[in-house]
C-alpha positions in Angstrom: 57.4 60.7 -2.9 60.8 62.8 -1.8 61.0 66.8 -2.1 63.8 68.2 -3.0 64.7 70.5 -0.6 68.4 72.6 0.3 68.3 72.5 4.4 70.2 76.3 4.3 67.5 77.8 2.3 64.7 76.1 4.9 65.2 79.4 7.3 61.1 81.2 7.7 59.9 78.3 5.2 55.9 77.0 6.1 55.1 73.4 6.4 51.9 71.5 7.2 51.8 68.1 9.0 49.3 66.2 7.4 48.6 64.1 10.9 48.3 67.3 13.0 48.5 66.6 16.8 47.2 69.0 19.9 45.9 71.2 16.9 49.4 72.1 15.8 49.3 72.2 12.0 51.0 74.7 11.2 55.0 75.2 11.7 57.4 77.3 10.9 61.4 76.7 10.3 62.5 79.7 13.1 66.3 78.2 13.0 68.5 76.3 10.8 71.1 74.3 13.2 74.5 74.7 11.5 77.1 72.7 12.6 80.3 73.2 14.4 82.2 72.4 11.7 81.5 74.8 8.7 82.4 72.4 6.2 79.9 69.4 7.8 76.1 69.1 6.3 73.2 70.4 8.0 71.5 68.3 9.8 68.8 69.7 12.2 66.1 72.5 12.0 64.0 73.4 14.9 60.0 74.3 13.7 57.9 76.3 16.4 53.9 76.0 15.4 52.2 78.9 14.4 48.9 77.8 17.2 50.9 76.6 20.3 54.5 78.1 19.4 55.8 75.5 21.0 59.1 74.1 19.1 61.0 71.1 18.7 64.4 70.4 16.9 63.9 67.7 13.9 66.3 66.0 10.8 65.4 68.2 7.8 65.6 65.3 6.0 61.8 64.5 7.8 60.7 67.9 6.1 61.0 65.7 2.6 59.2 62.9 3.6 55.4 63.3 1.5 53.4 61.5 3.7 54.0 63.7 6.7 54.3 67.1 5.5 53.4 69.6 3.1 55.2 73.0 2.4 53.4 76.1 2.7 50.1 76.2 4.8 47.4 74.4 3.6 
């Protein structure tokens, strides 16, 4: 199952991974990358976790994907 989700609105939104790894469960969307071009898509967000704060850069599109994560903390 696919959430329906607008990647500009995603800024300070809470997701849970549902396979947590090095106890990082809990993420936050600290930056939505916006293209160079204004008019292009977004296609990247980077998600620090709230127990490490460590941060990566992923595809929003991942953020949709059921199986792997959950918005809001859980």
């Amino acid at each position: 199952m696919r959430t329906k989700l607008n990647p500009r609105k995603l800024h300070l939104s809470k997701w849970t991974a549902l396979q947590p790894q090095n106890k990082e469960k809990h993420f936050l969307v600290v930056r939505v990358l916006q293209p160079e071009d204004p008019q292009a898509p977004v296609t990247e967000v980077e998600l620090e976790a709230a127990y490490s704060r460590r941060s990566c850069i992923i595809a929003w599109q991942t953020l949709t994907d059921a199986t792997r994560w959950r918005q809001g903390w859980h």
